[in-house]
Biopython code that builds the backbone (N, CA, C, O; Angstrom):
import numpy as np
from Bio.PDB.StructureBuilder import StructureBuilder

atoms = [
    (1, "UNK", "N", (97.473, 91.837, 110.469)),
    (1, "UNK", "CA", (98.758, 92.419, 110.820)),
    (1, "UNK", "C", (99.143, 93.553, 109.874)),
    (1, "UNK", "O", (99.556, 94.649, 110.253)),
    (2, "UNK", "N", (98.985, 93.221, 108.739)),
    (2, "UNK", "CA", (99.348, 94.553, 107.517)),
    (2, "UNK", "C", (98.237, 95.598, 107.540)),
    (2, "UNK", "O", (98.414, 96.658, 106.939)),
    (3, "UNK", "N", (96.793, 95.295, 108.377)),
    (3, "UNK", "CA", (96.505, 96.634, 108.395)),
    (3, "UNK", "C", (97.119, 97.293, 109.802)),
    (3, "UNK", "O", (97.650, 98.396, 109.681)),
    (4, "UNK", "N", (97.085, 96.770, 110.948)),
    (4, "UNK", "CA", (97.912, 97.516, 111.825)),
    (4, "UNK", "C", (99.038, 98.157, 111.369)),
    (4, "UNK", "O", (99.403, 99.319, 111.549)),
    (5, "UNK", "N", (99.528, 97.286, 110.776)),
    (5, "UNK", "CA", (101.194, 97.930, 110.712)),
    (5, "UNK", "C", (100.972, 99.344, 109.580)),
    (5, "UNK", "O", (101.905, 100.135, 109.442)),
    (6, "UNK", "N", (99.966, 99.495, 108.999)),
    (6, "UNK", "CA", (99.895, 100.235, 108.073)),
    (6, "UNK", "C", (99.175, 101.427, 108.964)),
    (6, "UNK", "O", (99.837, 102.463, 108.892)),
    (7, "UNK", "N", (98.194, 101.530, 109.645)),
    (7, "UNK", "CA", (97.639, 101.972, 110.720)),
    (7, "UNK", "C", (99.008, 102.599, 111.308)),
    (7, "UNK", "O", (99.209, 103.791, 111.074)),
    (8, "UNK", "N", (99.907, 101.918, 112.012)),
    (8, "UNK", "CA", (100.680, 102.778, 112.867)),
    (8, "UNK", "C", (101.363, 103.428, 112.330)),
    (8, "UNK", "O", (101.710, 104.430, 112.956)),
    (9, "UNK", "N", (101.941, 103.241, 110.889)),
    (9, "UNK", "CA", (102.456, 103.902, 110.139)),
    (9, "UNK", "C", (101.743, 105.625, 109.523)),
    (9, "UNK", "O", (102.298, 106.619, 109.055)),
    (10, "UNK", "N", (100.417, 105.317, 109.801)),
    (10, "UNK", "CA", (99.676, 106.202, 108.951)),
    (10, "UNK", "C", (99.634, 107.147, 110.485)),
    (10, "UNK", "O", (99.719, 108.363, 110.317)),
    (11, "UNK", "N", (99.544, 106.792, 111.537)),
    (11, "UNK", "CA", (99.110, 107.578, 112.663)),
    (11, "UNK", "C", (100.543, 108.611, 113.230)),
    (11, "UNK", "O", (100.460, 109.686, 113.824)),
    (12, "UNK", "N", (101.571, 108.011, 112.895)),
    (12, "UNK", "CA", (103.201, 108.612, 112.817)),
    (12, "UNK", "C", (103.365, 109.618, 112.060)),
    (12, "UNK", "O", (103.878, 110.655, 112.479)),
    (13, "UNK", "N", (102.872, 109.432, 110.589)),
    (13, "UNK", "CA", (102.488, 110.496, 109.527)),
    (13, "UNK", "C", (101.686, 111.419, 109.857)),
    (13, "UNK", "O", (101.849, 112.521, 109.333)),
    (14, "UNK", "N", (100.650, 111.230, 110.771)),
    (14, "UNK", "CA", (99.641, 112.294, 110.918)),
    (14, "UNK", "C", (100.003, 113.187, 111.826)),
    (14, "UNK", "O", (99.712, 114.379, 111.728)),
    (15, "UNK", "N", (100.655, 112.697, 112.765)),
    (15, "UNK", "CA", (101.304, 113.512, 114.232)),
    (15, "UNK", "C", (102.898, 113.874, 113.767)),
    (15, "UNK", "O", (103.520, 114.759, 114.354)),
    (16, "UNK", "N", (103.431, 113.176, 112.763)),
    (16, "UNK", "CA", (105.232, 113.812, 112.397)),
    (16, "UNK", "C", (104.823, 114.386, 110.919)),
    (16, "UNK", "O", (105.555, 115.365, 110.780)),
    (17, "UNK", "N", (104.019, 114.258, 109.758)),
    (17, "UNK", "CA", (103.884, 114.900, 108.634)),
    (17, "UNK", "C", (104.630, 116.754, 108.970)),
    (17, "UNK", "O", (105.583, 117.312, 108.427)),
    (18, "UNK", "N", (104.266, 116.943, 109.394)),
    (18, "UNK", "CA", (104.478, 118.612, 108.741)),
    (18, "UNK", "C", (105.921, 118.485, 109.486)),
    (18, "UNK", "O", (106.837, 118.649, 108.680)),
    (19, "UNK", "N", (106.402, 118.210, 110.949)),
    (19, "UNK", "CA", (107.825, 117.906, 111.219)),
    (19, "UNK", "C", (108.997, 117.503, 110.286)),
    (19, "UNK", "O", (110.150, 117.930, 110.218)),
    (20, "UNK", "N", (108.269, 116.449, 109.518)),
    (20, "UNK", "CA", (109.002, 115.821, 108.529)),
    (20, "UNK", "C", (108.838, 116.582, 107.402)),
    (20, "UNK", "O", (110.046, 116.693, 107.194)),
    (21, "UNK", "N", (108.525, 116.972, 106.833)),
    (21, "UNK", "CA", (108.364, 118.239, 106.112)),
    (21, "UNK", "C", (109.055, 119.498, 106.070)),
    (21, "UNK", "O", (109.178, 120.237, 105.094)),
    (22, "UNK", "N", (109.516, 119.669, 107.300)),
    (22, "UNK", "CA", (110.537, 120.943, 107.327)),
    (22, "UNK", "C", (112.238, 119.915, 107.726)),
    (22, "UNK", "O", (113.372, 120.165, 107.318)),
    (23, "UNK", "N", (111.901, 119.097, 108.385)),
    (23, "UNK", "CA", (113.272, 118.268, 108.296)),
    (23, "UNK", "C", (113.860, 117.879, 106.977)),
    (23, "UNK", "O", (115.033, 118.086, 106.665)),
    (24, "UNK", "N", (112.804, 117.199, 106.093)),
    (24, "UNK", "CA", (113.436, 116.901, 105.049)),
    (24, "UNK", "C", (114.319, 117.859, 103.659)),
    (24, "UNK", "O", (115.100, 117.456, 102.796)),
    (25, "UNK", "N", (113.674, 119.476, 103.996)),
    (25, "UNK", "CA", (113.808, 120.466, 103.623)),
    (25, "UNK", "C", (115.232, 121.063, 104.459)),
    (25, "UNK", "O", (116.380, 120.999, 104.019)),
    (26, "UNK", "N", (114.953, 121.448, 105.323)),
    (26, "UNK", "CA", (116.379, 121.408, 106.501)),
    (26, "UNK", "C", (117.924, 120.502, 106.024)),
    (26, "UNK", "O", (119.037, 121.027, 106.021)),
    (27, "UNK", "N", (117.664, 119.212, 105.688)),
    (27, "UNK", "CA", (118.306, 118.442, 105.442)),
    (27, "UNK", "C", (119.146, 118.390, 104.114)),
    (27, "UNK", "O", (120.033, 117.655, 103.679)),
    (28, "UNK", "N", (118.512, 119.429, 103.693)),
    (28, "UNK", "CA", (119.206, 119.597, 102.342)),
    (28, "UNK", "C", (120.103, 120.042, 102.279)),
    (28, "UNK", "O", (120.947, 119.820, 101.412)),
    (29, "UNK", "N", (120.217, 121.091, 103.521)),
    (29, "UNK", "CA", (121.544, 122.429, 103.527)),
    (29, "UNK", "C", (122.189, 121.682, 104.797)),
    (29, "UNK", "O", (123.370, 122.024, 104.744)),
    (30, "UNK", "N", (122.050, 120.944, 105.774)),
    (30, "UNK", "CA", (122.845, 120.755, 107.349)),
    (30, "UNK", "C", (123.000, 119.255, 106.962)),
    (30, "UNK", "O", (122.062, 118.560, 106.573)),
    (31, "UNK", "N", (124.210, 118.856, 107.101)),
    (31, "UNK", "CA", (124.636, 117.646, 107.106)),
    (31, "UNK", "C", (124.323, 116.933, 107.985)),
    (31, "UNK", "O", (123.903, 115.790, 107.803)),
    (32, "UNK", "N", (124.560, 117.819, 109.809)),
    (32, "UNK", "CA", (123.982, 116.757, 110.810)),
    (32, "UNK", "C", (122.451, 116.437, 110.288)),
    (32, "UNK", "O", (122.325, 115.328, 109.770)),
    (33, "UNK", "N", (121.482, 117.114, 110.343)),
    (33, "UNK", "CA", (120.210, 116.895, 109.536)),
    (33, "UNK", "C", (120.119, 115.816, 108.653)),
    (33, "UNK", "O", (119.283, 114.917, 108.566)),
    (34, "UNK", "N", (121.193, 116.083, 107.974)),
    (34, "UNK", "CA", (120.906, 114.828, 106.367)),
    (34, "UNK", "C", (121.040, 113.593, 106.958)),
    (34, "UNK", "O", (120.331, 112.677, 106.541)),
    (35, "UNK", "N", (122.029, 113.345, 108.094)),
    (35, "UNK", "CA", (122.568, 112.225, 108.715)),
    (35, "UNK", "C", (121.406, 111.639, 109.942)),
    (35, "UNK", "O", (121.252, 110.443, 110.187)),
    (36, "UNK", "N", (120.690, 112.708, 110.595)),
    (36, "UNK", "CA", (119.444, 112.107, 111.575)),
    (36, "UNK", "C", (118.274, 111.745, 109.934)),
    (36, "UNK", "O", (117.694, 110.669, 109.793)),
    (37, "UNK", "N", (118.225, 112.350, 109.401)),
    (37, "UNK", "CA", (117.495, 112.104, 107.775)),
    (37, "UNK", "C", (117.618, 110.395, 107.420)),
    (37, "UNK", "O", (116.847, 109.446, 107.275)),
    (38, "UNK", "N", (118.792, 110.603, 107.389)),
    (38, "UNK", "CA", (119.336, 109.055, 106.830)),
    (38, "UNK", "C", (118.554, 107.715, 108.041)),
    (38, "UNK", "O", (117.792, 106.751, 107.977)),
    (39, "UNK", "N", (119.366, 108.477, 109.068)),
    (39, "UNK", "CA", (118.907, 107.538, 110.265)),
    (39, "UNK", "C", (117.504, 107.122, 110.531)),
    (39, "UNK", "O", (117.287, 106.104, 111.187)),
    (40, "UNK", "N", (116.602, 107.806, 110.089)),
    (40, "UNK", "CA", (115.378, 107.633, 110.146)),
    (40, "UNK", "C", (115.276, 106.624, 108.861)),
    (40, "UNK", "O", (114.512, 105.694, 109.119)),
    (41, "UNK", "N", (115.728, 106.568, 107.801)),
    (41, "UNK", "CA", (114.840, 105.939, 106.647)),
    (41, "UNK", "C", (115.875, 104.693, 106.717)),
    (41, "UNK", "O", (115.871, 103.883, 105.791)),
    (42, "UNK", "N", (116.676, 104.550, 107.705)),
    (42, "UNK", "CA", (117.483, 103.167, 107.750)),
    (42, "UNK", "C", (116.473, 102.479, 109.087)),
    (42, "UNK", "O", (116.442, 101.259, 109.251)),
    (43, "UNK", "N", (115.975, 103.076, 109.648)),
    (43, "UNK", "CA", (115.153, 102.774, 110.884)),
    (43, "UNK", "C", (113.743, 102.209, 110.304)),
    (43, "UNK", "O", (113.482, 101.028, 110.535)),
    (44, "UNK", "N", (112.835, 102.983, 109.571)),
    (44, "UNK", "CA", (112.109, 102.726, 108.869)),
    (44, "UNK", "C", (112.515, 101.082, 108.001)),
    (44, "UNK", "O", (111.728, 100.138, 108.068)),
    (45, "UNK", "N", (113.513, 101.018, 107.424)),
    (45, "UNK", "CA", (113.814, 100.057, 106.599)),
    (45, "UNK", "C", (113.743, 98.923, 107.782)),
    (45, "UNK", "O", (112.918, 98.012, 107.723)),
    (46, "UNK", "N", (114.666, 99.054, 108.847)),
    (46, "UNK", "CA", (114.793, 98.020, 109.753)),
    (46, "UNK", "C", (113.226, 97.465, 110.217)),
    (46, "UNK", "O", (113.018, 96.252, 110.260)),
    (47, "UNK", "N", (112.148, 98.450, 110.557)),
    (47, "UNK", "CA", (111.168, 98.333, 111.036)),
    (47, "UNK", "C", (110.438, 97.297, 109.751)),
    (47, "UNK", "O", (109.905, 96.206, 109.956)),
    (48, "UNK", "N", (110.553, 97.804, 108.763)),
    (48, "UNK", "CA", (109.998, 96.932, 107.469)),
    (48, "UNK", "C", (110.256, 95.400, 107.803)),
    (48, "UNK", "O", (109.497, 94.480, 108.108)),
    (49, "UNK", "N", (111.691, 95.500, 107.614)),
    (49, "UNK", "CA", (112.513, 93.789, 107.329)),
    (49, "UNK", "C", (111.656, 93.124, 108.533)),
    (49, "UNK", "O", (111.011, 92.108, 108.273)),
    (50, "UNK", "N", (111.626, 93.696, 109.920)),
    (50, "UNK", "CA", (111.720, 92.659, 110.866)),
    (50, "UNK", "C", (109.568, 92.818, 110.555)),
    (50, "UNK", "O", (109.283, 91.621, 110.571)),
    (51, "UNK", "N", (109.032, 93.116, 110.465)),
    (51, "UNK", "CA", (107.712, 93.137, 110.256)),
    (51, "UNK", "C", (107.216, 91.972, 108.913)),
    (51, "UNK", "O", (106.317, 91.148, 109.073)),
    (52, "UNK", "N", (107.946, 92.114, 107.721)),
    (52, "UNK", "CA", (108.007, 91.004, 107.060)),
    (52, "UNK", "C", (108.551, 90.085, 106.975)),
    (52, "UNK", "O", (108.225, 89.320, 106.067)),
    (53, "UNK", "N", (109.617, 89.728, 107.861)),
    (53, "UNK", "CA", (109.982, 88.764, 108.204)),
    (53, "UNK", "C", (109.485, 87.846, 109.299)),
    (53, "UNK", "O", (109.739, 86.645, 109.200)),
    (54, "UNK", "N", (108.938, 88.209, 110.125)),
    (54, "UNK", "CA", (107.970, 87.758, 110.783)),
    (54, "UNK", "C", (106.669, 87.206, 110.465)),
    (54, "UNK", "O", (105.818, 86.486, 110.987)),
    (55, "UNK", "N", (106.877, 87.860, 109.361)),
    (55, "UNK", "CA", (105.521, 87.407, 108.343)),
    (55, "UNK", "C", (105.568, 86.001, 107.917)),
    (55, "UNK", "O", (104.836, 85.015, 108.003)),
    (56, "UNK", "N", (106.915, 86.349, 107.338)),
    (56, "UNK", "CA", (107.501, 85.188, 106.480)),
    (56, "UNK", "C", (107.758, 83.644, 107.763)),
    (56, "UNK", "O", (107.145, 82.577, 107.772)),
    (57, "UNK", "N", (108.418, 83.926, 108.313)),
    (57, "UNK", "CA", (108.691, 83.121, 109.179)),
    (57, "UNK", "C", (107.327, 82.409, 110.276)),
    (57, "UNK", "O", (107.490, 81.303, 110.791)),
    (58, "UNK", "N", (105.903, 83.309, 110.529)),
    (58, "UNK", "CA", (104.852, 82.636, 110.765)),
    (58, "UNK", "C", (104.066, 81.982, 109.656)),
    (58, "UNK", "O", (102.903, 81.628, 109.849)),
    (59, "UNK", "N", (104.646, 81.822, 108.552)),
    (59, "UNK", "CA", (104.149, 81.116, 107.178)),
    (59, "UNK", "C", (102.854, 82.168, 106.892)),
    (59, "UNK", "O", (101.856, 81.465, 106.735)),
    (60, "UNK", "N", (102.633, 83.103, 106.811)),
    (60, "UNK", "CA", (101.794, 83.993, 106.507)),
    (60, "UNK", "C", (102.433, 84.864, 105.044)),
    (60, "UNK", "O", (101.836, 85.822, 104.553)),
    (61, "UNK", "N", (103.174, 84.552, 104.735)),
    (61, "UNK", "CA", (103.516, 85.159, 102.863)),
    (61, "UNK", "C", (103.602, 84.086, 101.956)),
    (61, "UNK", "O", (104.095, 82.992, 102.231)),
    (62, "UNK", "N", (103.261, 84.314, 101.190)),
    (62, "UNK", "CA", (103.605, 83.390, 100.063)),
    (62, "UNK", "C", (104.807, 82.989, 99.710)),
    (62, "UNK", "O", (105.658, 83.862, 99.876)),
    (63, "UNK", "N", (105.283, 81.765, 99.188)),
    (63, "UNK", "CA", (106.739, 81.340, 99.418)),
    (63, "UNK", "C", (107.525, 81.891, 98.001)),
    (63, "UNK", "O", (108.708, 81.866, 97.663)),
    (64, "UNK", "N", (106.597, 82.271, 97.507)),
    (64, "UNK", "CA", (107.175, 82.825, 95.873)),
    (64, "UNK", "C", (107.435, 84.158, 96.353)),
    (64, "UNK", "O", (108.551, 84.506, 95.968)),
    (65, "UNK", "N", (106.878, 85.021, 97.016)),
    (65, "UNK", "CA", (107.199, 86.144, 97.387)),
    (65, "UNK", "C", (108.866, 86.539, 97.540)),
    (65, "UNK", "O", (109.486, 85.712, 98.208)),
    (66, "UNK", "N", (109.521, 87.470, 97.112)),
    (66, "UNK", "CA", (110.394, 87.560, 97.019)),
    (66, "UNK", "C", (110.628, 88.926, 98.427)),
    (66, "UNK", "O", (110.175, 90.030, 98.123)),
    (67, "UNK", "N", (111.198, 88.821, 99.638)),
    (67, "UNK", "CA", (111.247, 89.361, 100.824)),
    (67, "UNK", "C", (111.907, 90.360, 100.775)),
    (67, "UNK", "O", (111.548, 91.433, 101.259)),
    (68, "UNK", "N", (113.345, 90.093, 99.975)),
    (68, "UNK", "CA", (114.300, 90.773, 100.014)),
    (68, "UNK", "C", (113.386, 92.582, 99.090)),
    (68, "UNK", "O", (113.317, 93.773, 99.391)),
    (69, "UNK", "N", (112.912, 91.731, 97.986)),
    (69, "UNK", "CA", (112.045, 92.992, 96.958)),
    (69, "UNK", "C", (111.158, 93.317, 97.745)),
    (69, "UNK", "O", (111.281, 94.505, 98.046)),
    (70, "UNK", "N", (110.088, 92.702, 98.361)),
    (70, "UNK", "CA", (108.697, 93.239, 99.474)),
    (70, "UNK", "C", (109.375, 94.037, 100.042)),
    (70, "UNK", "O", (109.009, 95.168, 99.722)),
    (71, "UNK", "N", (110.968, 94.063, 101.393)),
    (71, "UNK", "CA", (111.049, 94.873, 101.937)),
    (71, "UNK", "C", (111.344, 96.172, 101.472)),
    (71, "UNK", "O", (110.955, 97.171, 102.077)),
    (72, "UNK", "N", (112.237, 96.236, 100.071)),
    (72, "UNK", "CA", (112.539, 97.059, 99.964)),
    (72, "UNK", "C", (111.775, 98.429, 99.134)),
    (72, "UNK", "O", (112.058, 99.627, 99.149)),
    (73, "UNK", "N", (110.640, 97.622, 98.390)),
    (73, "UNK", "CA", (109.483, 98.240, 97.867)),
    (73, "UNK", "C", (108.313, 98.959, 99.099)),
    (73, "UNK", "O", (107.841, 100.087, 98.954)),
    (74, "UNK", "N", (108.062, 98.250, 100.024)),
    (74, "UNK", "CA", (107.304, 98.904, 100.853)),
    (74, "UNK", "C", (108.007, 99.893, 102.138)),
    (74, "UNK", "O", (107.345, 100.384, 103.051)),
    (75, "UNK", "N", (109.026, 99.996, 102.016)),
    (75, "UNK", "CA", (110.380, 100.920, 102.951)),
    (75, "UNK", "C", (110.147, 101.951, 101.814)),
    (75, "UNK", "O", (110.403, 103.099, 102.176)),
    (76, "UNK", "N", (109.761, 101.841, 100.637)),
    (76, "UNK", "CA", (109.921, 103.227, 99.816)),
    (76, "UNK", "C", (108.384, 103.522, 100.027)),
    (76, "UNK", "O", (108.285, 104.665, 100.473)),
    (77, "UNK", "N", (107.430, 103.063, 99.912)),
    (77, "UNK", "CA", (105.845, 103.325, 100.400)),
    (77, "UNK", "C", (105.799, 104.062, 101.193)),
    (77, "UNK", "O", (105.379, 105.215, 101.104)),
    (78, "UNK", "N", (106.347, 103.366, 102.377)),
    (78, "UNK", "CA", (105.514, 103.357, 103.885)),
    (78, "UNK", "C", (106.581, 104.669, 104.173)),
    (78, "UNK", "O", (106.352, 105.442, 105.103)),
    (79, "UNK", "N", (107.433, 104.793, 103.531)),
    (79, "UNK", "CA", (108.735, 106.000, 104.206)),
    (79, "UNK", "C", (108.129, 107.645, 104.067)),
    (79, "UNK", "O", (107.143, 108.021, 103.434)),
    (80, "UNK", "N", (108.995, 108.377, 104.813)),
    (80, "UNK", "CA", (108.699, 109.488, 104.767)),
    (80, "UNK", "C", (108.065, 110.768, 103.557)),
    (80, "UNK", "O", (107.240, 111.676, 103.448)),
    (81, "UNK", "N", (109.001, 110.133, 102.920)),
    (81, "UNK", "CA", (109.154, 110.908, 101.510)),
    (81, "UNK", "C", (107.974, 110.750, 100.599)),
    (81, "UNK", "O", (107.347, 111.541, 99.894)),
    (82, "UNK", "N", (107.878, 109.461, 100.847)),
    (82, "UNK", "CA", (106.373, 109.352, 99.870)),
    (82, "UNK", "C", (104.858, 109.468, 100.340)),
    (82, "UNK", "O", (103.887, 109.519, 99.586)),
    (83, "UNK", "N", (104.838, 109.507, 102.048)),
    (83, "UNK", "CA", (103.586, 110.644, 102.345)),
    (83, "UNK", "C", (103.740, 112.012, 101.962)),
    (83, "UNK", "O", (102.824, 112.713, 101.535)),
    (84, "UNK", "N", (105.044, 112.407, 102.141)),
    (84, "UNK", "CA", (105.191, 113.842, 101.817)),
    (84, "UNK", "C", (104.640, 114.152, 100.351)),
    (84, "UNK", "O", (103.895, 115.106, 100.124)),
    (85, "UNK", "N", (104.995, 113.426, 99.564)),
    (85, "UNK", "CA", (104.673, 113.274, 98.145)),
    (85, "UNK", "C", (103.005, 113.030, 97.913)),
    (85, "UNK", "O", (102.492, 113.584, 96.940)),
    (86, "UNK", "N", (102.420, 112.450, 98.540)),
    (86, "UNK", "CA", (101.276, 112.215, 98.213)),
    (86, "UNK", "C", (100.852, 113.291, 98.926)),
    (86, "UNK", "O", (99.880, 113.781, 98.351)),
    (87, "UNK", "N", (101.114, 113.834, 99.837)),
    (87, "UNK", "CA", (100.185, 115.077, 100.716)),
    (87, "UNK", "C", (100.440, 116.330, 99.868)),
    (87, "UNK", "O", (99.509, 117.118, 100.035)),
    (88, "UNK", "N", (101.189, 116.709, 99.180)),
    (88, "UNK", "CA", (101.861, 117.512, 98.358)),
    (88, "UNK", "C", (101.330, 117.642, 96.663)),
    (88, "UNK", "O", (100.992, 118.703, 96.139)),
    (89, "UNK", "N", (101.348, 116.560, 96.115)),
    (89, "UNK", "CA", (100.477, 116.297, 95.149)),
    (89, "UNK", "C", (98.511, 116.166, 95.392)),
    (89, "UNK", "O", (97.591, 116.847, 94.940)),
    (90, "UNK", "N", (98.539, 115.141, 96.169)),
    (90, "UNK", "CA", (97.286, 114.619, 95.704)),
    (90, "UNK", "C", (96.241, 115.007, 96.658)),
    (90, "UNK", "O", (95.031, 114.790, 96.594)),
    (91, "UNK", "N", (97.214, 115.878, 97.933)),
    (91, "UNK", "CA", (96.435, 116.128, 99.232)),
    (91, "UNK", "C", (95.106, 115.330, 100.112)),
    (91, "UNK", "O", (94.105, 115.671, 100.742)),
    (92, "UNK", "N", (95.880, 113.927, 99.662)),
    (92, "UNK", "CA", (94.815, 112.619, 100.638)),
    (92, "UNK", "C", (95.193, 113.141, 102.053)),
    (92, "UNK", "O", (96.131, 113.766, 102.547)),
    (93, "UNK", "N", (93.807, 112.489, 102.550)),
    (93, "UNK", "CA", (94.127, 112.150, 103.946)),
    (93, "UNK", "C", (94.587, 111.165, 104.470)),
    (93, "UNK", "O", (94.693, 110.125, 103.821)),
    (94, "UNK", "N", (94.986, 111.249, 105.814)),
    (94, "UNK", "CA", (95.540, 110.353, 106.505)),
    (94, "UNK", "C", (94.664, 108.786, 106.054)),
    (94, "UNK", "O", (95.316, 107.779, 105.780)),
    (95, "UNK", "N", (92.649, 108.800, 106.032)),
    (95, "UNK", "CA", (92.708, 107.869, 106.185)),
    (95, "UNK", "C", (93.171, 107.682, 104.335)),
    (95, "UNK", "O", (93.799, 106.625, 104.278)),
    (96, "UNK", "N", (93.121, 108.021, 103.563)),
    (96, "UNK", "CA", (92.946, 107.934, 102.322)),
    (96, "UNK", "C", (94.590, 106.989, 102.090)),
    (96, "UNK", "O", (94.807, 105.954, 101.460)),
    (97, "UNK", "N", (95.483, 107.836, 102.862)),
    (97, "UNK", "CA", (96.762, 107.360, 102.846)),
    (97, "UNK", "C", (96.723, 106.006, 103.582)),
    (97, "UNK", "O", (96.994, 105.050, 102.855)),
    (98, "UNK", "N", (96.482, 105.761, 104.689)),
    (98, "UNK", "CA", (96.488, 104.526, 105.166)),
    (98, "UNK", "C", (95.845, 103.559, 104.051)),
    (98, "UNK", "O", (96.568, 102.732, 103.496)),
    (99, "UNK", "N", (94.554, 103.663, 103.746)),
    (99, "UNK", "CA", (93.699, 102.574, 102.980)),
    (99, "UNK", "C", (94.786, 102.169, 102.015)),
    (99, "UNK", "O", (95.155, 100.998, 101.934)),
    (100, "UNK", "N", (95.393, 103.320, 101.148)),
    (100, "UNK", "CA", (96.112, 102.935, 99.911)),
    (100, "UNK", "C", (97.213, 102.396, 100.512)),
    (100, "UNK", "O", (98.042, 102.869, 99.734)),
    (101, "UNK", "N", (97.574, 102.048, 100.947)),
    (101, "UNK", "CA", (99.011, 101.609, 101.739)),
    (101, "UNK", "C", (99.060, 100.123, 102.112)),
    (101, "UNK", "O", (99.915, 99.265, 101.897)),
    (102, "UNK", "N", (97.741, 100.083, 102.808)),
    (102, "UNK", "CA", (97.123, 98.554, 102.993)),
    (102, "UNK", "C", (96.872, 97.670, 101.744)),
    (102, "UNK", "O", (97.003, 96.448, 101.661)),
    (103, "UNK", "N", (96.492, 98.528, 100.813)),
    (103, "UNK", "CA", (96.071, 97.881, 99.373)),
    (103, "UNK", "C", (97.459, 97.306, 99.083)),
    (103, "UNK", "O", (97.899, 96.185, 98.831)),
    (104, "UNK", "N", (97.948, 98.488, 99.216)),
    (104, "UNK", "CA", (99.840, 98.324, 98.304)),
    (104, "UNK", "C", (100.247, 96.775, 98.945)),
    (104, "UNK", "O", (100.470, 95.702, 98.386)),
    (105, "UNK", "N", (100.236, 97.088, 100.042)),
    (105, "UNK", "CA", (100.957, 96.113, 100.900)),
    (105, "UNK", "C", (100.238, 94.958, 100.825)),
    (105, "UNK", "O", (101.035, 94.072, 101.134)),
    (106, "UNK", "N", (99.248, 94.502, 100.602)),
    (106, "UNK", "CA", (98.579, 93.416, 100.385)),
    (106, "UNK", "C", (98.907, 92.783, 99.088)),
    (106, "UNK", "O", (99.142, 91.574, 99.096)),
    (107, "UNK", "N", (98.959, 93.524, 97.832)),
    (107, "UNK", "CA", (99.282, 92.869, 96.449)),
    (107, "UNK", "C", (100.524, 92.696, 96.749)),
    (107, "UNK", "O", (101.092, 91.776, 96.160)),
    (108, "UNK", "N", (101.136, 93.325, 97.514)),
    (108, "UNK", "CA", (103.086, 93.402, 97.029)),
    (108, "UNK", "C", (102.789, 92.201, 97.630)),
    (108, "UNK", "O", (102.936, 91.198, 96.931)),
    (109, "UNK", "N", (102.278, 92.022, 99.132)),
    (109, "UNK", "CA", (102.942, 90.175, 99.461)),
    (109, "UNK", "C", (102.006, 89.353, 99.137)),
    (109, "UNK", "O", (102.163, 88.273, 99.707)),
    (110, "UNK", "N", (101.060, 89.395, 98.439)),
    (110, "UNK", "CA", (100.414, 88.607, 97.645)),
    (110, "UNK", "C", (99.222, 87.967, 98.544)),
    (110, "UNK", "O", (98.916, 86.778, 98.456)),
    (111, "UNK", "N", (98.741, 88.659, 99.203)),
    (111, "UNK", "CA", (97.619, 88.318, 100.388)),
    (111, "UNK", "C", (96.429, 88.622, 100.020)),
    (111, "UNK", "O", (95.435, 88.106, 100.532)),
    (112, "UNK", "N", (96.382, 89.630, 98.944)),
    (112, "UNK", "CA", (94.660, 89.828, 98.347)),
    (112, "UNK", "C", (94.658, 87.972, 97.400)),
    (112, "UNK", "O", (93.656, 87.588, 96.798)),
]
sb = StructureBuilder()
sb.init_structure("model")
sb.init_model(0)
sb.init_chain("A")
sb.init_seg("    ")
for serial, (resi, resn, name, xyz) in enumerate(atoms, 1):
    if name == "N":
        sb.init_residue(resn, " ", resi, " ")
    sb.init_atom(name, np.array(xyz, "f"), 0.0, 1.0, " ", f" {name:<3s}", serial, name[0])
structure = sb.get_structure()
């Protein structure tokens, strides 16, 4: 499940990356902008919670895992800003970005 979900995440990035890229830039100066901006990384967040919670709730996380921290650590991962950041710095690829994402997401809920 965490590589799909990381997968669809990475395939969104590959087809919205450069979109998101001039939005997030856009967003700096237009308020409506900042506010569809916002809306997206509260959407993103929502998409997180109910993905690990589902997790949680098919007994597939560890019970020490702390959900509330998983979601909110991998909503900053998996979010816009920090492909932008890694495409910008380190210029991975998509799959390079996915793999590392899967990794992330595997230690954060404790599944490696």
């Amino acid at each position: 499940r965490v590589a799909e979900f990381c997968h669809i995440g990475a395939q969104i990035m590959r087809r919205t990356g450069d979109l998101f890229a001039v939005a997030q830039e856009a967003a700096m100066v237009d308020p409506a902008l900042q506010a569809n901006w916002q809306a997206g990384r509260e959407g993103t967040r929502h998409n997180h919670r109910v993905f690990w919670q589902r997790l949680a709730d098919d007994g597939l996380l560890d019970p020490r895992v702390d959900t509330g921290w998983l979601i909110d650590t991998s909503t900053l991962l998996g979010g816009a800003e920090t492909f932008l950041l890694i495409r910008r710095l380190y210029r991975w690829t998509i799959p390079n970005y996915e793999r590392w994402l899967v990794a992330s997401f595997r230690r954060l809920a404790r599944l490696d």
